[in-house]
N, C-alpha and C positions, 0 to 999 in steps of 0.2 A: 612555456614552463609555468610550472600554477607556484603560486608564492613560497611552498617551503623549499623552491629547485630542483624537483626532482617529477620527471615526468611519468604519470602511475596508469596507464590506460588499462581498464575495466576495473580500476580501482573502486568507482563508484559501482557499479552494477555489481560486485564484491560484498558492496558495502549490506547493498538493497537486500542480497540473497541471503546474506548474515541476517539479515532483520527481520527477513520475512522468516526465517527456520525457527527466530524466536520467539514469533507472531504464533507460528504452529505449533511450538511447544509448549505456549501458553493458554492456547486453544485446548490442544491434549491436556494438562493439566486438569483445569477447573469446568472444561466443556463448554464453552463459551459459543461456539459458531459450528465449525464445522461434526465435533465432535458432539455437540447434541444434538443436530441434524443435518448430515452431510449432503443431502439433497436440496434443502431448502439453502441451507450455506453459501455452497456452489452457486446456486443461481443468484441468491442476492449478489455476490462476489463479483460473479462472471458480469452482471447486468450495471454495479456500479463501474468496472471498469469501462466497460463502453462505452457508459455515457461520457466519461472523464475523459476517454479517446475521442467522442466525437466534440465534447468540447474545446477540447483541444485544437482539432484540427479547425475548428471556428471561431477560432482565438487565431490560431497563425492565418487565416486567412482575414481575419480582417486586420492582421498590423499586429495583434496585443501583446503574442507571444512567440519570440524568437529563441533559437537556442545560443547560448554565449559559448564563447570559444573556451575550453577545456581542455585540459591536458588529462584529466578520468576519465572522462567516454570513451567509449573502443573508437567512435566513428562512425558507426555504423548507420545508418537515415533511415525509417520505415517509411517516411513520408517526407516533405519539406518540412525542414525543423521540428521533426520529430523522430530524437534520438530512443534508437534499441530501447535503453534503460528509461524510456518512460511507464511502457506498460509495467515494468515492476512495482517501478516508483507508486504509480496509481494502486496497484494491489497491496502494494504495501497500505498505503493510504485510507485502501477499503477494510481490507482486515483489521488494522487498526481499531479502526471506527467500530468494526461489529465487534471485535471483543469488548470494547471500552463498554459497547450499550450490552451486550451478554451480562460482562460483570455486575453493572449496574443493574441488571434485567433482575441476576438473583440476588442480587443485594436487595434490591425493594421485593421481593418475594418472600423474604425469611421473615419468620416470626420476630417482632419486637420482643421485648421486656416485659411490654405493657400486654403484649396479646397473649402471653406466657402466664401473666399475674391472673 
């Protein structure tokens, strides 16, 4: 049982897909990633995940990283201790990432005050 008693499986992977839908409606909003270039997006997207997978899986192979026992995960193993909800996790991670540098990308692109003056 996880601390608040009550046992919630795919609760987290729940959690991931909520986050990641608001990752993409933040994207749609202000155009951050995929919305200003769905092609190049994709592939930065697609390519950080995998590496975070193959890190992964050379982390659990030398000891570093195990999965803890849960009462959120479905259960499900794509590998040794590499639960379903990681590849989310990771994309969430990456999208994250690219919007935060999108944001930031036209934020320093806009004219100042001083370039205005």
């Amino acid at each position: 049982m996880n601390p608040a008693g009550a046992d919630l499986p795919g609760a987290y992977l729940a959690g991931l897909v909520v986050s990641l839908v608001g990752m993409v409606l933040i994207d749609r909003r202000w155009k951050l990633l995929l919305w200003r270039d769905a092609r190049r997006g994709i592939l930065v997207l697609a390519i950080g995940v995998v590496f975070l997978l193959v890190w992964d899986v050379v982390g659990v192979g030398a000891g570093v990283f195990f999965r803890g026992p849960s009462t959120l995960l479905l259960g499900i193993q794509l590998a040794p201790e590499v639960p379903l909800e990681e590849p989310f996790f990771l994309a969430l991670l990456c999208y994250l990432t690219m919007n935060l540098y999108g944001a930031l990308d036209r934020r320093r692109a806009r004219p100042t005050r001083q370039d205005a003056a």
